[in-house]
C-alpha positions, 0 to 999 in steps of 0.5 A, spaced: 315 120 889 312 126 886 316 133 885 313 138 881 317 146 880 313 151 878 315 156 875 311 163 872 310 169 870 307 174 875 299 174 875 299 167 870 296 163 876 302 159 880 300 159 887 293 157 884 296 151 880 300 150 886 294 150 890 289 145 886 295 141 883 296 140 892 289 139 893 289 133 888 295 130 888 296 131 896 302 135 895 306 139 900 306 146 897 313 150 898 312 157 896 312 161 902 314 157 908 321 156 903 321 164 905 320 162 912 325 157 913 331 160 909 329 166 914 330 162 920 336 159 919 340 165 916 337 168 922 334 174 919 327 177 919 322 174 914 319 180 912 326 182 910 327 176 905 321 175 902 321 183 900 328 181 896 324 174 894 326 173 887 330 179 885 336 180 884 341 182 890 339 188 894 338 185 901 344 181 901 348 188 898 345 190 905 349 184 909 355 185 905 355 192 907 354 190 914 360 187 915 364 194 912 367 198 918 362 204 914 355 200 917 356 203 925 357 211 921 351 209 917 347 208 924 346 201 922 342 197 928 342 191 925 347 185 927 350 180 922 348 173 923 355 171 921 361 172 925 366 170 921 367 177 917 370 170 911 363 168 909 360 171 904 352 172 906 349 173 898 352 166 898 350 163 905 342 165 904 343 162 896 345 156 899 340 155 903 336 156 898 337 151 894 338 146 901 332 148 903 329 146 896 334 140 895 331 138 902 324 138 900 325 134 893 328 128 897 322 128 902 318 128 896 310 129 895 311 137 894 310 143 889 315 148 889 313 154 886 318 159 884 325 160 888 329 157 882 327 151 884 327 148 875 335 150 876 337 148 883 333 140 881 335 141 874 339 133 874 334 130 879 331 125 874 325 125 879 323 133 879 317 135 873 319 141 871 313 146 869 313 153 867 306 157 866 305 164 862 299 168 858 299 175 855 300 182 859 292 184 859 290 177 862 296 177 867 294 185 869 287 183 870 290 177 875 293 182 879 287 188 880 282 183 882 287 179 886 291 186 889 286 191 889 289 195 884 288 199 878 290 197 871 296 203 871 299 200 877 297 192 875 302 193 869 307 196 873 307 191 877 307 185 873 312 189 869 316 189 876 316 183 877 318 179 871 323 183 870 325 181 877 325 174 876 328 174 869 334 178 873 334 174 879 335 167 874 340 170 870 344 172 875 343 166 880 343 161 875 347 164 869 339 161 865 334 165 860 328 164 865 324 164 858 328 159 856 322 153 853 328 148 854 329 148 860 322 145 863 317 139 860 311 142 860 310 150 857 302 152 860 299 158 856 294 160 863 290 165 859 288 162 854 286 154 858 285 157 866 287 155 872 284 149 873 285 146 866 292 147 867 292 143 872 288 137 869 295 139 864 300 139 868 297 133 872 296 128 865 302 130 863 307 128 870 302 122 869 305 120 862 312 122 864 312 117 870 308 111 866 313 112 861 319 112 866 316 106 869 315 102 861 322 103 860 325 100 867 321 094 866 325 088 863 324 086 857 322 079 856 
């Protein structure tokens, strides 16, 4: 069973590593359905919930205040999805989010890209956790072919969302998004390219499993 977590900075090539790891290995991408599914079982939109994806809180501040006598005075049309004025919505779509993940780790065979996925499976023995990253030029540039964009605002977004991503796994997870411990395989993407740091992530999943099975088989 395989379960790969990718995590990046933004511009460093995850979707394109998820992509081509899923094309080789005949894995299940988890990425942008993730975003679909949490919406459907909160009932929300999920325009809504991938404009908040991977920041910290402002849509969930948005359904706390929902519930506030003040929502009506300040023309809120939206209706909560949860009756019961007890539950907490920021934990509600967080837990679903790690439901959604933890459900996809079991089914096995998958990618999971980004959404916290090397700390909601951080214990799970059979999660291979990988973080890619490269220097500011290459990323910007990532992003002006990929968005259409000049460099001024390419920076400003890779800027954006890194420091979105940070906050969002500190304050989620109580972790250093850039801490090199918390993943088995560290790619520079700048410097070897997409598919290199498949060829990378793929030789070392390979090394990890084979290792694991050495180490169950009973000595003579």
């Amino acid at each position: 069973m395989t379960v790969i977590t990718i995590s990046r900075q933004f511009g460093a090539g995850g979707s394109s590593v998820a992509g081509l790891l899923a094309e080789r290995l005949h894995l299940d991408i988890v990425d942008q359905s993730l975003i679909a599914e949490v919406a459907r079982r909160a009932a929300l939109d999920p325009e809504d919930v991938a404009a908040e994806d991977e920041r910290p809180t402002t849509l969930l501040d948005r359904l706390a205040l929902s519930f506030s006598p003040l929502a009506a005075g300040l023309g809120m049309a939206w209706e909560p999805p949860y009756p019961d004025p007890s539950v907490d919505p920021r934990r509600e779509v967080l837990e679903l989010t790690r439901d959604v993940v933890r459900e996809a780790a079991r089914s096995g065979n998958v990618v999971i890209v980004g959404r916290g996925g090397a700390h909601i499976l951080h214990d799970d023995p059979d999660a291979y956790h990988v973080f890619l990253h490269a220097d500011q030029a290459f990323r910007q540039r990532v992003v002006m072919e990929r968005e259409q964009i000049e460099q001024p605002a390419a920076a400003r977004r890779v800027h954006e969302m890194d420091a979105n991503r940070a906050a969002y796994i500190r304050q989620v997870y109580g972790r250093d998004w850039l801490d090199v411990r918390l993943y088995d395989l560290v790619v520079d993407t700048g410097r070897v390219g997409f598919a290199a740091a498949t060829d990378l992530v793929e030789l070392g999943l390979a090394k990890r499993v084979a290792a694991r099975g050495a180490d169950r088989r009973p000595e003579p």
